[in-house]
N, CA, C and O atoms as a Maestro MAE file, in Angstrom:
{
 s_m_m2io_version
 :::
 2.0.0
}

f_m_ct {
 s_m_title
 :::
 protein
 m_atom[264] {
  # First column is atom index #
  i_m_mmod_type
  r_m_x_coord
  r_m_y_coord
  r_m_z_coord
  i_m_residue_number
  s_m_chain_name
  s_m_pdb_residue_name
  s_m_pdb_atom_name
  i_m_atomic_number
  :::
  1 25 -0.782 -28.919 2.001 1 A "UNK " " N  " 7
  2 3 -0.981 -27.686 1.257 1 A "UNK " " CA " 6
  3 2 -0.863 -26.511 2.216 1 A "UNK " " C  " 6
  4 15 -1.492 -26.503 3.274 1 A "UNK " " O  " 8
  5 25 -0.040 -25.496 1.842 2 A "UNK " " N  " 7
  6 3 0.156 -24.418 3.299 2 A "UNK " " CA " 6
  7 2 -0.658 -22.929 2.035 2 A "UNK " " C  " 6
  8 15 -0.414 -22.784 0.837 2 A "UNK " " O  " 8
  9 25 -1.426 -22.242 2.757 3 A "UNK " " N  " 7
  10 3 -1.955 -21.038 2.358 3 A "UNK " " CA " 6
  11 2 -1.093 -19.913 2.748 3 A "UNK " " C  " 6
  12 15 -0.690 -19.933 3.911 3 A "UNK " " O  " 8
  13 25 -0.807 -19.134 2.148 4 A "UNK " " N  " 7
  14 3 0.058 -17.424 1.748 4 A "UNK " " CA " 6
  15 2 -1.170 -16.745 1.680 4 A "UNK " " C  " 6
  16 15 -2.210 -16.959 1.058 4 A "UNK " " O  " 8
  17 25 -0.721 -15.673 2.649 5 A "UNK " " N  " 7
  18 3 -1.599 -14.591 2.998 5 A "UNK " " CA " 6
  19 2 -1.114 -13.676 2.931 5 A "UNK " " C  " 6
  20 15 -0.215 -13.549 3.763 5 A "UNK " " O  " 8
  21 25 -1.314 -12.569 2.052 6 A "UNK " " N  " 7
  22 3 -0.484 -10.857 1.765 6 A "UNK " " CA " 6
  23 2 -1.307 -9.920 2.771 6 A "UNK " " C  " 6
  24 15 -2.449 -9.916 3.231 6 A "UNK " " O  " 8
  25 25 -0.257 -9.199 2.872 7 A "UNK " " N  " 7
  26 3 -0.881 -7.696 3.519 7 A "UNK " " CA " 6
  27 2 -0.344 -6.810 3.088 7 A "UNK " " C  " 6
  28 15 0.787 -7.087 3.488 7 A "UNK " " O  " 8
  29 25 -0.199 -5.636 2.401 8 A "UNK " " N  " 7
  30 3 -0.345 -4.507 2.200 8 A "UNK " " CA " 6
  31 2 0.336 -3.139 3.125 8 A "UNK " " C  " 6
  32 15 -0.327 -2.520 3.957 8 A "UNK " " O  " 8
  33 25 1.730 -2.841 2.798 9 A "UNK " " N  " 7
  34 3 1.943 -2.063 4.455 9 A "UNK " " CA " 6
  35 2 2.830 -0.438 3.145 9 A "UNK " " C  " 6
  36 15 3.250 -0.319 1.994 9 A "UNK " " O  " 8
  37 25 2.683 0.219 4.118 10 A "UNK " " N  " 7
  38 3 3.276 1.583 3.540 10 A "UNK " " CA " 6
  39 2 4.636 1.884 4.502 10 A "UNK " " C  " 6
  40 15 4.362 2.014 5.695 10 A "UNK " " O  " 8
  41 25 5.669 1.975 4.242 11 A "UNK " " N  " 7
  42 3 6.901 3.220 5.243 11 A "UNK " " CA " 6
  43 2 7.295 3.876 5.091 11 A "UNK " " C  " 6
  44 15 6.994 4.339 3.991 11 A "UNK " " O  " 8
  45 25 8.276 4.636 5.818 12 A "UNK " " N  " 7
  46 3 9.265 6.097 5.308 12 A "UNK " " CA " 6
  47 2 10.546 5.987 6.239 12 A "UNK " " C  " 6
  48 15 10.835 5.477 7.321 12 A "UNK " " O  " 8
  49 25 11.247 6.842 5.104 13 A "UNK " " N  " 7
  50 3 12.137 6.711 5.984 13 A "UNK " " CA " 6
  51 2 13.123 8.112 5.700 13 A "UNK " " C  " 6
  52 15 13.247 8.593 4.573 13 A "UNK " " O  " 8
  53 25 13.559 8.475 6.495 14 A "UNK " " N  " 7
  54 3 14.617 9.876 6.222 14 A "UNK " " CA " 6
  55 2 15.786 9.485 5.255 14 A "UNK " " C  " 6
  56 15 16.365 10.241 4.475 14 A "UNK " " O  " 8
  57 25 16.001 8.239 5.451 15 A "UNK " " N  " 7
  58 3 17.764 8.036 5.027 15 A "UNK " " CA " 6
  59 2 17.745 7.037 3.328 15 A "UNK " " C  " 6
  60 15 18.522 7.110 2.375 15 A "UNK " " O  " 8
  61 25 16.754 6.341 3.501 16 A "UNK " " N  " 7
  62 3 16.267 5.481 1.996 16 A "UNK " " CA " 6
  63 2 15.309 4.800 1.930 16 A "UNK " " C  " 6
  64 15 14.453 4.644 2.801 16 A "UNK " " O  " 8
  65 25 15.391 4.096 0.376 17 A "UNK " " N  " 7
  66 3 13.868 3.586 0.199 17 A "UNK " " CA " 6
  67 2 14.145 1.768 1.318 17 A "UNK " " C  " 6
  68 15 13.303 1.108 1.927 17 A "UNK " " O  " 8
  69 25 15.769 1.516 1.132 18 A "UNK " " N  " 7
  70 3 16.039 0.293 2.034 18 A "UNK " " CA " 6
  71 2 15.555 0.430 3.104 18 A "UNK " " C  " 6
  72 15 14.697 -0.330 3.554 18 A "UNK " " O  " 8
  73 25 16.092 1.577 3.794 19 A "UNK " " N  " 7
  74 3 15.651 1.497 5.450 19 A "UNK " " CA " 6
  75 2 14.575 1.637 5.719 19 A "UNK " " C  " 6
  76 15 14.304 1.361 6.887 19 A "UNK " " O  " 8
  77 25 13.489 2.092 4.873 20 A "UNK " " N  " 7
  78 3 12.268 2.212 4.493 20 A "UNK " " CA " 6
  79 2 11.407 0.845 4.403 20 A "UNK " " C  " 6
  80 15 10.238 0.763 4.782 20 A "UNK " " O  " 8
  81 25 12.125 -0.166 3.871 21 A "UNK " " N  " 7
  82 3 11.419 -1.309 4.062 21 A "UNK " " CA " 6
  83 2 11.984 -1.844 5.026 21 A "UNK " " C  " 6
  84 15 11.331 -1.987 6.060 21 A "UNK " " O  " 8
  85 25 13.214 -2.245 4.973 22 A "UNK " " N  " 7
  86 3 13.187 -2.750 6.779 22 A "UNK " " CA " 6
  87 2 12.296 -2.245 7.717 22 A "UNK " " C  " 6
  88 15 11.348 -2.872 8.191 22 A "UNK " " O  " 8
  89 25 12.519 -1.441 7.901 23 A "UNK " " N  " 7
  90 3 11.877 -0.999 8.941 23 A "UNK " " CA " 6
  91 2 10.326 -1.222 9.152 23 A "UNK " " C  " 6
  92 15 9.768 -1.168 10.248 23 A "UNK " " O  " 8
  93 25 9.536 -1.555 7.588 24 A "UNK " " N  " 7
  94 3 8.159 -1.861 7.422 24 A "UNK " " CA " 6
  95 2 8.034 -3.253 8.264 24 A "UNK " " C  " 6
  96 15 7.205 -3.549 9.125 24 A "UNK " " O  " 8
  97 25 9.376 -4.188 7.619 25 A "UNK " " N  " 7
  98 3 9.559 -5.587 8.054 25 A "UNK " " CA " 6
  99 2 9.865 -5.829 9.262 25 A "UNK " " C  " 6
  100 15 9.619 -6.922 9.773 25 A "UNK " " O  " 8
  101 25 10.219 -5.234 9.650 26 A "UNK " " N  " 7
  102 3 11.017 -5.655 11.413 26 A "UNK " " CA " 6
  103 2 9.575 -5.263 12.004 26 A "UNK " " C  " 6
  104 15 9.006 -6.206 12.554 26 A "UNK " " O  " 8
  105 25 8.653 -3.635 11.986 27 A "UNK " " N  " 7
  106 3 7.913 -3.697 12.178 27 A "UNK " " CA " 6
  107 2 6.686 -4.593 12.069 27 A "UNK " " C  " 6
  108 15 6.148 -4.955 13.116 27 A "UNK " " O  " 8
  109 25 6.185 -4.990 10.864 28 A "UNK " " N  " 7
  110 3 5.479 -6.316 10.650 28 A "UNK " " CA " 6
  111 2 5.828 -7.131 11.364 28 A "UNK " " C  " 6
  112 15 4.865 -7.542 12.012 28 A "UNK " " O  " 8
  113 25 7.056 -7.793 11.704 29 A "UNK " " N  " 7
  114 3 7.372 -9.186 12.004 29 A "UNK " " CA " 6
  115 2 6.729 -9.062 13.907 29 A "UNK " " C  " 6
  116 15 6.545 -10.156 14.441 29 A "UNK " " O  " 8
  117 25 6.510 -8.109 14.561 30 A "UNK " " N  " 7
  118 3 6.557 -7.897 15.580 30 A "UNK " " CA " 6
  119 2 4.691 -8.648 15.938 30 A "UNK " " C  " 6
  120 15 4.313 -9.290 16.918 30 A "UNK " " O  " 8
  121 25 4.001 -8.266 14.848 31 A "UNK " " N  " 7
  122 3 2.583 -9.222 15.403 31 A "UNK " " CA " 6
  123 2 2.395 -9.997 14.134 31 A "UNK " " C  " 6
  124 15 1.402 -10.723 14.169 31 A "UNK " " O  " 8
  125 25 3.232 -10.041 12.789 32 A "UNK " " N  " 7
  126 3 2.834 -11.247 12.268 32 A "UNK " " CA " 6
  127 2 4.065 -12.354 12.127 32 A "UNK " " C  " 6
  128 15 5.267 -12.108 12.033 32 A "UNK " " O  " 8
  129 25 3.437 -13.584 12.141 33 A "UNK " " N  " 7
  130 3 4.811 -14.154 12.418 33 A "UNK " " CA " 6
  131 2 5.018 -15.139 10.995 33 A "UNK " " C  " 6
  132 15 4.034 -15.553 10.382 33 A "UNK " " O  " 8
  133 25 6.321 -15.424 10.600 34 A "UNK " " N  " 7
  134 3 6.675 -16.342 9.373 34 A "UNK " " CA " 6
  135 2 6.235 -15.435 8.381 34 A "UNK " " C  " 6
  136 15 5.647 -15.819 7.369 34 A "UNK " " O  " 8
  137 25 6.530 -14.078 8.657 35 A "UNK " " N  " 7
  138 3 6.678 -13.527 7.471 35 A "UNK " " CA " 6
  139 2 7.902 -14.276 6.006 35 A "UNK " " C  " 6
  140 15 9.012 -14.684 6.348 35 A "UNK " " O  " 8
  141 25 7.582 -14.324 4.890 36 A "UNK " " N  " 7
  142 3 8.149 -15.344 4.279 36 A "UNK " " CA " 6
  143 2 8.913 -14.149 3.075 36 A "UNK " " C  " 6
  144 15 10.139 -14.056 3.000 36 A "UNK " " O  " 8
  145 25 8.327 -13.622 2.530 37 A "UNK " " N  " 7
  146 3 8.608 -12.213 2.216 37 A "UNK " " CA " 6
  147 2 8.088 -11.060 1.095 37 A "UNK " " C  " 6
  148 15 7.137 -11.148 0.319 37 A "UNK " " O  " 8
  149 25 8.953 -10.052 1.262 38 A "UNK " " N  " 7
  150 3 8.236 -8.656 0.760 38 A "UNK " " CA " 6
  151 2 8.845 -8.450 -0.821 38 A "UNK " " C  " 6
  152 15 9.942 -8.542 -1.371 38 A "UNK " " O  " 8
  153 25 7.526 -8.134 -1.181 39 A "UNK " " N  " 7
  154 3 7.674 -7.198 -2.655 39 A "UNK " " CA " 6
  155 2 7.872 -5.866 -2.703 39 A "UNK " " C  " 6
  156 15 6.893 -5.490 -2.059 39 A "UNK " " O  " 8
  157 25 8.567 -4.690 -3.076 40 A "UNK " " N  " 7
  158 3 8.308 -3.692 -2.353 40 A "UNK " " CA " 6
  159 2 7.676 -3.186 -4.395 40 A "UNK " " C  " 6
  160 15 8.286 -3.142 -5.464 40 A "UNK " " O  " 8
  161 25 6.209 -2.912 -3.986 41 A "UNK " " N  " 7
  162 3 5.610 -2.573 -5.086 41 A "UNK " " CA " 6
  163 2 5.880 -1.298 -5.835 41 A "UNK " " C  " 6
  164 15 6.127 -1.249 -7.040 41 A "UNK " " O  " 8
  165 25 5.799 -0.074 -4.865 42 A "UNK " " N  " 7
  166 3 6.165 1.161 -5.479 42 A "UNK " " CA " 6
  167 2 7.207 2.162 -4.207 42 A "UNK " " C  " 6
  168 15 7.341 2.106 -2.985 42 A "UNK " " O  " 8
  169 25 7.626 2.794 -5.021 43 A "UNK " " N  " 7
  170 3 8.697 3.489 -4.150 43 A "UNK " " CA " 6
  171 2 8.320 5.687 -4.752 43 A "UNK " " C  " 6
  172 15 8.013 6.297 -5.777 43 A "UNK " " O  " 8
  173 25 8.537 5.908 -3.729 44 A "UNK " " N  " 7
  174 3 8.241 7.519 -3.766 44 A "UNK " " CA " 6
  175 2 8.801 8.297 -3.101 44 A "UNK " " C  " 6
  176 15 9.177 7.748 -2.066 44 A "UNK " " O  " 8
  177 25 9.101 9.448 -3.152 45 A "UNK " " N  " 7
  178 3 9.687 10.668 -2.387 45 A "UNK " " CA " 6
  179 2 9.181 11.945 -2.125 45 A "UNK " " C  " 6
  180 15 8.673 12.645 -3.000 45 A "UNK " " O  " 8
  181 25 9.297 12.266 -0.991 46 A "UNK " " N  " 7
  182 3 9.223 13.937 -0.536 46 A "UNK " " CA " 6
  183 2 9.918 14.659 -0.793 46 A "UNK " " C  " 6
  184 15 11.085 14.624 -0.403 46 A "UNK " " O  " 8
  185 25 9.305 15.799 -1.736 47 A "UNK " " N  " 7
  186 3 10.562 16.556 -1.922 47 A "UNK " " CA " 6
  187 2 10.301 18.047 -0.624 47 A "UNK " " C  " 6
  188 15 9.185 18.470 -0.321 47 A "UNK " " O  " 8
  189 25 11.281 18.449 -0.208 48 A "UNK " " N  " 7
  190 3 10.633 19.672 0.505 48 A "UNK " " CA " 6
  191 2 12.002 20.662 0.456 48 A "UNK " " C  " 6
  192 15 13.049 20.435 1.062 48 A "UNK " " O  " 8
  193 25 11.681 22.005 -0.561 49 A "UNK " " N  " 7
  194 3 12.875 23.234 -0.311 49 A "UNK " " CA " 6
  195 2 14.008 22.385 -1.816 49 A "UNK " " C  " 6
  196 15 15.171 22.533 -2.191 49 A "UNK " " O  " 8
  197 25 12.904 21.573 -2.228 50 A "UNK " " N  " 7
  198 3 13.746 21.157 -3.682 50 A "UNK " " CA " 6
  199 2 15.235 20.178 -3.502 50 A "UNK " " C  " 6
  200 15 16.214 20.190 -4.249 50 A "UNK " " O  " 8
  201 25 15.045 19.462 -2.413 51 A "UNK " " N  " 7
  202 3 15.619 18.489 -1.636 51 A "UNK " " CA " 6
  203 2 14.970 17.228 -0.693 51 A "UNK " " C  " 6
  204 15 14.401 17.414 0.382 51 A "UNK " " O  " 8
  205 25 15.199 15.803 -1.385 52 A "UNK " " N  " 7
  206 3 14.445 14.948 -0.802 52 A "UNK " " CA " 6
  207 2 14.405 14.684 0.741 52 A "UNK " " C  " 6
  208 15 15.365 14.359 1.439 52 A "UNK " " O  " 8
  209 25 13.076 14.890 1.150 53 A "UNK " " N  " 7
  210 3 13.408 14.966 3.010 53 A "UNK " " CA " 6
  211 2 12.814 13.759 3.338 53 A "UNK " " C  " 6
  212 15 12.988 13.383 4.498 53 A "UNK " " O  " 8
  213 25 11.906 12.796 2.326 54 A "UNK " " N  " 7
  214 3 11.767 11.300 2.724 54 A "UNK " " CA " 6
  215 2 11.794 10.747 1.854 54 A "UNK " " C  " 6
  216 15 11.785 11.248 0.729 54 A "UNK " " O  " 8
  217 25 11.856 8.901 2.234 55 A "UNK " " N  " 7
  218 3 11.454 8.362 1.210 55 A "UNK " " CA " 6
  219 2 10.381 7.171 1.496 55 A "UNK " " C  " 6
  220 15 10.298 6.614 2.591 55 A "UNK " " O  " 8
  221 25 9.850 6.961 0.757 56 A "UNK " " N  " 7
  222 3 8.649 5.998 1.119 56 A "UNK " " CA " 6
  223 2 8.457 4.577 0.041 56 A "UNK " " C  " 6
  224 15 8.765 4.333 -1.125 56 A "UNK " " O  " 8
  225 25 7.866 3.932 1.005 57 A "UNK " " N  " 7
  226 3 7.648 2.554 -0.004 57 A "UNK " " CA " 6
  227 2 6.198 1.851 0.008 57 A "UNK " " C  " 6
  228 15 5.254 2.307 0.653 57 A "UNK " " O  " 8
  229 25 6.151 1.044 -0.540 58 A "UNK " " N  " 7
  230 3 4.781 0.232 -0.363 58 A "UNK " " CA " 6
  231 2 4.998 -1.084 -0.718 58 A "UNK " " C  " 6
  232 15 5.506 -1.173 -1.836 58 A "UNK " " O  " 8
  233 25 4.818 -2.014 -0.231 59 A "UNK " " N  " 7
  234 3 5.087 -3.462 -0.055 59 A "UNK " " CA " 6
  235 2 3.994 -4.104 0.418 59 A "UNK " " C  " 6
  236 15 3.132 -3.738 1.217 59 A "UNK " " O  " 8
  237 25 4.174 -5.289 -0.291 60 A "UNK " " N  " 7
  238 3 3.430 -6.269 -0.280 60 A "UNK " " CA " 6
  239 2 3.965 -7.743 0.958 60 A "UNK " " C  " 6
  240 15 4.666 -8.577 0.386 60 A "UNK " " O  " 8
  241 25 3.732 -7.994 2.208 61 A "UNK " " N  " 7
  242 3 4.363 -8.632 2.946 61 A "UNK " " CA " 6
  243 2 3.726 -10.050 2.430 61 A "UNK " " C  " 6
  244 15 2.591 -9.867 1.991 61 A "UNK " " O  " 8
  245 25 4.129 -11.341 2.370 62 A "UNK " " N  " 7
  246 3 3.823 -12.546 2.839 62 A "UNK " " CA " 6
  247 2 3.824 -13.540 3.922 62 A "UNK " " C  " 6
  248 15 4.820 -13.346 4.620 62 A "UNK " " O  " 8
  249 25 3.265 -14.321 4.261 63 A "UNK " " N  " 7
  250 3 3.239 -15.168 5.282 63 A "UNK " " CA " 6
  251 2 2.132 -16.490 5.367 63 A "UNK " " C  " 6
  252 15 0.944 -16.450 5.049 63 A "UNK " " O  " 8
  253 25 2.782 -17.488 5.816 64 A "UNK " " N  " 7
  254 3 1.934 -18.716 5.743 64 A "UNK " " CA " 6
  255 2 0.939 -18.519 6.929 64 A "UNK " " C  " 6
  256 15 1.276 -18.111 8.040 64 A "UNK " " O  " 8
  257 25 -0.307 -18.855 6.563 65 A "UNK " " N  " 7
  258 3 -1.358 -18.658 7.345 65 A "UNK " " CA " 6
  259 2 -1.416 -20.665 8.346 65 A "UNK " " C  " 6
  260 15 -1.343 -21.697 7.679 65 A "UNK " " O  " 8
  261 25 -1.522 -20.670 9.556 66 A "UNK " " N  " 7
  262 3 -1.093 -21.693 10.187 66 A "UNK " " CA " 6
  263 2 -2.726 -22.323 10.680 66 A "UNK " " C  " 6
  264 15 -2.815 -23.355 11.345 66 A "UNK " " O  " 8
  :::
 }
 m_bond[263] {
  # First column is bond index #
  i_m_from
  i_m_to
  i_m_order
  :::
  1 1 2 1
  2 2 3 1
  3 3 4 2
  4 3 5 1
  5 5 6 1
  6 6 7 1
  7 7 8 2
  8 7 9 1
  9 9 10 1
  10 10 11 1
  11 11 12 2
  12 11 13 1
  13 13 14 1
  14 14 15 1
  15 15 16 2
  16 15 17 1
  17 17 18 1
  18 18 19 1
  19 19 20 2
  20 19 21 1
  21 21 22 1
  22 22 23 1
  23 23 24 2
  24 23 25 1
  25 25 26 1
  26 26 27 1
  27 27 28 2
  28 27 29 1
  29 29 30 1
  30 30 31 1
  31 31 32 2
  32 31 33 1
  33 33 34 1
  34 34 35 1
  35 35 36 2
  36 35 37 1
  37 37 38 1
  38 38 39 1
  39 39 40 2
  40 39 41 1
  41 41 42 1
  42 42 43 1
  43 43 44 2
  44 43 45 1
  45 45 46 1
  46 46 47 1
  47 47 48 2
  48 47 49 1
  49 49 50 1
  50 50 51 1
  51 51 52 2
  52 51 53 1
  53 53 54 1
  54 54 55 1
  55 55 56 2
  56 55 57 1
  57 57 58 1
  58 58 59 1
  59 59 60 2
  60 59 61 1
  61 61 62 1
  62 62 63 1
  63 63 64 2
  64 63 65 1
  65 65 66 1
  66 66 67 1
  67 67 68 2
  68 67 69 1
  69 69 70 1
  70 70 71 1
  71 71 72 2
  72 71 73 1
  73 73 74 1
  74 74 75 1
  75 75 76 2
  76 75 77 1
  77 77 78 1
  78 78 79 1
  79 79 80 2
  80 79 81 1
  81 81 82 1
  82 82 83 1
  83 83 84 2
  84 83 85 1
  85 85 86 1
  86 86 87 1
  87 87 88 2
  88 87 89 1
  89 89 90 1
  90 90 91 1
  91 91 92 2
  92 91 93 1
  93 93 94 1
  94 94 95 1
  95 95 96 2
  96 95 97 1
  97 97 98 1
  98 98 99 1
  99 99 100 2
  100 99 101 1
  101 101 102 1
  102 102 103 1
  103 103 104 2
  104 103 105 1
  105 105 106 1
  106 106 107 1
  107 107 108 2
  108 107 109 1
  109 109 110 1
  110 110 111 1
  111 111 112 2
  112 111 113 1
  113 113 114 1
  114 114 115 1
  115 115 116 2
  116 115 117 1
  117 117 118 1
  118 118 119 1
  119 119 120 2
  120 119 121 1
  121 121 122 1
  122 122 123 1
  123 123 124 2
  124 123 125 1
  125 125 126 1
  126 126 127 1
  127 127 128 2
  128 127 129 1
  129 129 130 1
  130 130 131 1
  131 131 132 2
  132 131 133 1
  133 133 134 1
  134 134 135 1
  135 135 136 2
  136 135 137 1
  137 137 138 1
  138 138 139 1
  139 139 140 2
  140 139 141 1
  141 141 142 1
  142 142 143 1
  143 143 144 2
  144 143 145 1
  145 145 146 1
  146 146 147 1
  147 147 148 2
  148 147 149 1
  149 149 150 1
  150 150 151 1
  151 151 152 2
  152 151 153 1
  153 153 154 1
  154 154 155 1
  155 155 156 2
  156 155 157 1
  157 157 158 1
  158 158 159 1
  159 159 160 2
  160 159 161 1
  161 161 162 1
  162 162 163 1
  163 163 164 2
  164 163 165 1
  165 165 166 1
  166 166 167 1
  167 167 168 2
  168 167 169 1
  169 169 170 1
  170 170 171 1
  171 171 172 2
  172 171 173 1
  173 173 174 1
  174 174 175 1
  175 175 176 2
  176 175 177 1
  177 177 178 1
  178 178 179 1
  179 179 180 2
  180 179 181 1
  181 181 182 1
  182 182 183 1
  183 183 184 2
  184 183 185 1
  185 185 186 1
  186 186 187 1
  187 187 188 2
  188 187 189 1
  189 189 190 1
  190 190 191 1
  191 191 192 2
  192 191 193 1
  193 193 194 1
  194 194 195 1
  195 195 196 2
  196 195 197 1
  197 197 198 1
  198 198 199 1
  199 199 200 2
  200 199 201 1
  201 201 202 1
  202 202 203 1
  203 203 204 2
  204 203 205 1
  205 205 206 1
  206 206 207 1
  207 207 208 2
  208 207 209 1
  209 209 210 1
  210 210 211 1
  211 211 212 2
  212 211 213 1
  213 213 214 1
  214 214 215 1
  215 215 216 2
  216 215 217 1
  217 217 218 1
  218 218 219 1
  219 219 220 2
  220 219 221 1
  221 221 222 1
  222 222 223 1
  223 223 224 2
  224 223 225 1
  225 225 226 1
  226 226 227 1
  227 227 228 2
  228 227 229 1
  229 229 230 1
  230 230 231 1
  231 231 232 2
  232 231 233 1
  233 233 234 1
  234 234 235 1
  235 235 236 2
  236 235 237 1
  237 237 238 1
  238 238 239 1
  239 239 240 2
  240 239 241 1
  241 241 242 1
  242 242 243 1
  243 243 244 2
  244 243 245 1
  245 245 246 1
  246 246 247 1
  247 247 248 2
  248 247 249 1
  249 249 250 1
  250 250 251 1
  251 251 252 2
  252 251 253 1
  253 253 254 1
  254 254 255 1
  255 255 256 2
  256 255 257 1
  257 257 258 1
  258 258 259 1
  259 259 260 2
  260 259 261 1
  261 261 262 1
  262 262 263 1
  263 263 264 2
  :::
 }
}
C-alpha cells in the first residue's frame, strides 16, 4: 500500500499561467522528491495600467510518502 501526500504551492509568472506552474514544479521537485503530479486548482491575473503584468496559479502537488 503506498500513501500520497498533497501540498499546496502558489506561482507567478510574467509570461503564463504554464510557465507559472512549471516553474512551481521544477521548484518543488528540488526538496520534494517523486513528485507524481499537479492539479493546478485555480488560475488568476494581475492586471496593472489595464494590461496583464502576471499570472498566477495554485496547485495542488502530489507525491508518495516513502
Amino acid at each position: 500500500m503506498s500513501v500520497i501526500k498533497v501540498v499546496e504551492l502558489m506561482s507567478s509568472s510574467k509570461k503564463s499561467w504554464e510557465d507559472a506552474t512549471a516553474k512551481a514544479v521544477k521548484k518543488a521537485s528540488k526538496s520534494i522528491k517523486g513528485i507524481k503530479s499537479a492539479y493546478v486548482q485555480s488560475q488568476s491575473v494581475v492586471v496593472k495600467d489595464g494590461e496583464v503584468s502576471e499570472y498566477r496559479v495554485n496547485l495542488k502537488v502530489s507525491f508518495e510518502v516513502k
